[in-house]
C-alpha positions in Angstrom: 0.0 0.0 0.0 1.7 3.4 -1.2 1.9 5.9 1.3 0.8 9.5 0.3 4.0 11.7 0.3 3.4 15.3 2.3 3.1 18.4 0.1 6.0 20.6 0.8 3.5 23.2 2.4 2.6 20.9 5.3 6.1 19.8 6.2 6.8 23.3 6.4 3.6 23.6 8.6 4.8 20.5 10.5 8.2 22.1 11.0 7.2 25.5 12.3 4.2 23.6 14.8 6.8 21.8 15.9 9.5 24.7 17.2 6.2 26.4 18.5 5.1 22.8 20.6 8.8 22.4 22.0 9.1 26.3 23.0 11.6 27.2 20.5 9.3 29.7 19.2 7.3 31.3 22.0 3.9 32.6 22.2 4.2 36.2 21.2 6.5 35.4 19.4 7.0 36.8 16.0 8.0 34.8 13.0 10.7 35.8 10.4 9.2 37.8 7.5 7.9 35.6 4.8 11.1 36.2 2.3 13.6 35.5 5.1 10.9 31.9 5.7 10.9 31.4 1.9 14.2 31.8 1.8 15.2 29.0 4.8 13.1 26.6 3.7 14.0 26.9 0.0 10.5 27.5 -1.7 8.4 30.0 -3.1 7.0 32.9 -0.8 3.6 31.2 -2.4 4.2 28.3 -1.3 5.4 29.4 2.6 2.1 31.3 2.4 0.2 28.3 1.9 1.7 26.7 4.6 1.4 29.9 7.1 -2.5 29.8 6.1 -2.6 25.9 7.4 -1.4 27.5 10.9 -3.3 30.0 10.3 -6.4 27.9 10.5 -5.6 25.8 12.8 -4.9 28.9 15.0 -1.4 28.8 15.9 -0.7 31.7 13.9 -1.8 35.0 13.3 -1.1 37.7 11.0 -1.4 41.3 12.0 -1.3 43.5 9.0 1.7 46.0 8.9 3.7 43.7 11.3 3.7 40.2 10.5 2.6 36.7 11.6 2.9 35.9 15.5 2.6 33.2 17.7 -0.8 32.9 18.7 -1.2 32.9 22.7 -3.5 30.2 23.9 -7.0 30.6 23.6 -9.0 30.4 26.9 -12.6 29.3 26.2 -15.7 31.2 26.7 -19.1 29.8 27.5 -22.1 32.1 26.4 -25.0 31.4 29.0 -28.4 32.0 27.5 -31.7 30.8 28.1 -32.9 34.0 30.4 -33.2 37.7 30.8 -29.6 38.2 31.4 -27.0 36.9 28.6 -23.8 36.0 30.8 -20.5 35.1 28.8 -18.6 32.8 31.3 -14.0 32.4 31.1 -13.2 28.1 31.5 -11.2 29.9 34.0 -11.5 32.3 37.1 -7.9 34.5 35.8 -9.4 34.5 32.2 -11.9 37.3 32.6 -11.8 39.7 29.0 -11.9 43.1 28.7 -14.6 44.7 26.8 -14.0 48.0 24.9 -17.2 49.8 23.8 -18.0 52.0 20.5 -21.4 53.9 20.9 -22.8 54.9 17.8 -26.1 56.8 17.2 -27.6 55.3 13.7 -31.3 55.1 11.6 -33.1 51.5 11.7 -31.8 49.5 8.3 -31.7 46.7 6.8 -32.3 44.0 9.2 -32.7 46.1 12.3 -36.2 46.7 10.6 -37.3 43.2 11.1 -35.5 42.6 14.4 -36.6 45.2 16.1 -39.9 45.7 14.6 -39.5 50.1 13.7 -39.9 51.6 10.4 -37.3 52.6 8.2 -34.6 55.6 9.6 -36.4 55.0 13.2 -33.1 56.4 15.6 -31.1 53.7 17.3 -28.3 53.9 19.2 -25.4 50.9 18.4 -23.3 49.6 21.2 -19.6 48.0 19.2 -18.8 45.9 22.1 -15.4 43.7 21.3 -13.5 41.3 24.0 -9.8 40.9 24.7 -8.4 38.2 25.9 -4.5 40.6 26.4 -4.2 42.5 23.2 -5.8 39.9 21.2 -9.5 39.6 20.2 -11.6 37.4 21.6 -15.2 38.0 20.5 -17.6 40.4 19.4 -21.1 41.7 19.6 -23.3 44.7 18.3 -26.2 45.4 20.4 -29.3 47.8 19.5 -31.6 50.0 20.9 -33.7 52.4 20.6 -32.9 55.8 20.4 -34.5 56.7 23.7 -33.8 53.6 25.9 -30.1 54.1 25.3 -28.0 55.3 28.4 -25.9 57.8 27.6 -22.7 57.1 30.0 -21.6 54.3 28.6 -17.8 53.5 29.6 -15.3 52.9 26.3 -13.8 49.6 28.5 -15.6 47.4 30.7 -14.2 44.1 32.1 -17.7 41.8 30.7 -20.8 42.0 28.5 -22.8 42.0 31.9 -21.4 45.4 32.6 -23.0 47.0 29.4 -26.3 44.6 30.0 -26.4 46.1 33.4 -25.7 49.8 31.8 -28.8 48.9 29.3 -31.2 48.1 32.4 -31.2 51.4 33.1 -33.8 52.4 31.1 -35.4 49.9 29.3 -38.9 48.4 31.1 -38.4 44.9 32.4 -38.0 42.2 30.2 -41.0 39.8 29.5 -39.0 37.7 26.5 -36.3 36.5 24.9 -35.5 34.6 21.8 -32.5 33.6 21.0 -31.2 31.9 17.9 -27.9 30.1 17.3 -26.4 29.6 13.9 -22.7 28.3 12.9 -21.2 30.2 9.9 -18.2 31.0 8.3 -17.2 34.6 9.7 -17.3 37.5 7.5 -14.7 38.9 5.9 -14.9 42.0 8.3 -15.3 39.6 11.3 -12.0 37.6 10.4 -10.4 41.1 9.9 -11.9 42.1 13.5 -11.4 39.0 15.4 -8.2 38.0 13.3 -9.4 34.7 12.5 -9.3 32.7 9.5 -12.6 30.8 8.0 -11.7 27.5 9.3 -13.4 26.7 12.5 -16.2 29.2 11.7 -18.4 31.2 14.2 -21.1 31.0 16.9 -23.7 34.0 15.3 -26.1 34.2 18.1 -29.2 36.7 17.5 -31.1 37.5 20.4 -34.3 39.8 20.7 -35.8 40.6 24.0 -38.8 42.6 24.3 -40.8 44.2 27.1 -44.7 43.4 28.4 -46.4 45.0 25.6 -44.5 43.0 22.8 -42.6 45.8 22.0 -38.4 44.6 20.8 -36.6 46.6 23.4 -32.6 45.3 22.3 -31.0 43.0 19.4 -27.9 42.2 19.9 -25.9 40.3 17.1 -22.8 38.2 18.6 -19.8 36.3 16.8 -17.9 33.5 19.2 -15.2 31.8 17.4 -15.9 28.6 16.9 -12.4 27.9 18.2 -13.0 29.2 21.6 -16.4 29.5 22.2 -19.7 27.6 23.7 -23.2 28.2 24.0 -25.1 26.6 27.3 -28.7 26.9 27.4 -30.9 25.6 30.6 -35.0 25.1 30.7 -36.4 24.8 34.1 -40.0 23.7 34.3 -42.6 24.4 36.5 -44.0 21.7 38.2 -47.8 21.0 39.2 -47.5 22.3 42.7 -45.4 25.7 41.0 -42.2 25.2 41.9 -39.6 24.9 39.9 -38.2 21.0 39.1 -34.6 20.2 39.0 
């Protein structure tokens, strides 16, 4: 039985994982420039390229534009807890807490805002950019929306988790009567990849979720994308049993 010879791109892969997996090339780290790669492994700068991209996706590597391809620090993993009134993201890990930076914009209802959030075209919403770091590097992102009116107007730029905007959000909103939520995995969009510096390989958690007041009326949409990488989504029914209480 003839044994399939590697392609020169994934010994070059299986060199470089290597070095990284035996510490002679640290997390942090930044690699040689492509040409001086190219040049000490005696191939093409296409062909080191294609074996960069195989690290790339299994997300050893990451290239930051203007500077080069780094080591990728290990990823801590993230658990998104749904399933109530309160989205809580939750580290594998009590010293992997992220950082949050927020970007408020003020913006007219487009697009799919008009379904989510049930307003006519231009209606004024406010956009809360809210994007994790886990260090420097990216970790996750969400874009929540609001109405105009509902939207507090001292929200910090940083935060150290999504509960602290959701708390910030309370404010003024009524009390929530419902949520849906709805999870989808998908490839990440070019702008996502470019945000979260990801490649398309292990995809994304895109989780929608609508939660409206008493009256019916949609009083937030928030749109999050969890690397599929690092990310999980828990969700937990409790049911009411004859006598009212909850059952375990």
């Amino acid at each position: 039985m003839m044994r399939s010879v590697p392609s020169l791109r994934h010994t070059i892969a299986d060199d470089i994982r290597n070095k990284i997996s035996t510490g002679r090339i640290k997390a942090g780290e930044r690699l040689p420039s492509e040409a001086q790669l190219a040049s000490s492994y005696a191939v093409s700068t296409a062909t080191l390229r294609s074996a960069l991209a195989v690290l790339h996706g299994e997300g050893l590597v990451e290239k930051i534009h203007g500077k080069g391809n780094f080591v990728r620090y290990p990823r801590r993993r993230i658990t998104y807890v749904g399933g109530g009134l309160t989205p809580r993201t939750k580290p594998s890990a009590p010293d992997s807490a992220l950082r949050v930076s927020v970007r408020t914009t003020h913006l007219q209802a487009h697009g799919q805002l008009l379904g989510l959030l049930g307003v006519s075209a231009s209606s004024p919403l406010t956009e809360f950019l809210c994007l994790s770091h886990q260090g420097k590097s990216p970790h996750s992102l969400a874009r929540i929306y609001v109405p105009h009116e509902l939207a507090p107007t001292d929200v910090p730029a940083e935060l150290h988790c999504y509960e602290g905007i959701e708390a910030k959000l309370a404010e003024l909103r009524p009390p929530l009567a419902e949520v849906r939520e709805r999870v989808s995995a998908r490839p990440p969009t070019p702008e996502e990849a470019a945000t979260l510096r990801i490649s398309s390989a292990p995809g994304v958690l895109a989780i929608t979720r609508v939660a409206s007041d008493h009256t019916g009326r949609v009083v937030e949409a928030a749109l999050l994308v969890l690397p599929g990488d690092r990310a999980d989504a828990l969700f937990t029914t409790r049911h009411m049993t004859h006598e009212g209480t909850t059952g375990q």
